[in-house]
C-alpha positions, -999 to +999 in steps of 0.1 A: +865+647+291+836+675+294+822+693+266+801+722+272+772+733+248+742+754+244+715+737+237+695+746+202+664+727+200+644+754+222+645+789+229+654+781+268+693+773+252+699+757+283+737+756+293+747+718+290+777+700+308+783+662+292+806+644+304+823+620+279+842+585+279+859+589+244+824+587+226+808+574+246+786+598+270+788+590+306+763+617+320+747+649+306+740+679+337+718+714+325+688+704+304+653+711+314+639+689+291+643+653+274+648+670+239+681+687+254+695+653+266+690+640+236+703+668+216+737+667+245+738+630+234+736+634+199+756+665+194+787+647+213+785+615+195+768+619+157+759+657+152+741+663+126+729+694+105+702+703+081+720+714+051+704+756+035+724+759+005+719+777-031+716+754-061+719+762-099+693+766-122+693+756-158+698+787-176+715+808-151+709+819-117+703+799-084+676+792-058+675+784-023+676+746-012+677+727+022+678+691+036+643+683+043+662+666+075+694+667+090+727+644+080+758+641+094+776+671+097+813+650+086+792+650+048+782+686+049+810+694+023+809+662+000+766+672+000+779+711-009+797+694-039+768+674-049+745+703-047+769+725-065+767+697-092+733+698-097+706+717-117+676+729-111+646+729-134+639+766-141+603+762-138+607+741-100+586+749-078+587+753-041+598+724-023+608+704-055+631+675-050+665+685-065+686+659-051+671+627-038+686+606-007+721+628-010+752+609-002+727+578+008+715+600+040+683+594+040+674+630+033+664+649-002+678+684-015+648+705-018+638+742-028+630+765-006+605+788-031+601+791-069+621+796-094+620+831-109+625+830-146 
C-alpha cells in the first residue's frame, strides 16, 4: 500500500510517498530532511497530535488549554472528555497544569494564558 502525505514539521511541506507493509513501513521517498522521515514513519504507524482545547473554569467561563506534547491521536476524544470534565482554577495562571499525565500519555493539560475573572 502507498500513503501519500505532506509533511508538517517544516515550512518546506515536502510531498511524501511511504510505502507500507500493513504497518509496517517498507520505504519513505520525498523528504529533504531526517525530521520528514521520521514524521512519514510516525504518521503511518502511531500519529500523534498535540491536543488545543478550551477547559471550564470554576465559576463560569473557559480558557484555552493544550497538551504540552503530543499523544495518540486514537485518545484525542476520550482526552476531549477528560478535559471537558475538568475545572479550572479561576485565578490559573498561564501554563498551569489542569490535567496531569491525561489518559496515562505521558503529557499534562495546560493553559494557554490567564484566567480572566
Amino acid at each position: 500500500m502507498i500513503r501519500e502525505l505532506t509533511c508538517i514539521v517544516c515550512p518546506k511541506g515536502c510531498q511524501l510517498k511511504v510505502e507500507l507493509d500493513g504497518k509496517k513501513v517498507v520505504s519513505v521517498e520525498g523528504y529533504t530532511c531526517k525530521r520528514g522521515l521520521a514524521y512519514a514513519e510516525s504518521e503511518c504507524v502511531a500519529p500523534m497530535r498535540t491536543l488545543t482545547t478550551t477547559a471550564p473554569v470554576e465559576g463560569g467561563g473557559v480558557v484555552p488549554v493544550k497538551t504540552n506534547k503530543p499523544v495518540p491521536k486514537e485518545l484525542l476524544f476520550e482526552c476531549m472528555a477528560e478535559v471537558n470534565k475538568a475545572r479550572v482554577p479561576a485565578d490559573a495562571k498561564l501554563g498551569e497544569v489542569v490535567i496531569e499525565n491525561i489518559l496515562g500519555t505521558g503529557a499534562d493539560v495546560v493553559t494557554t494564558r490567564n484566567v480572566k475573572i
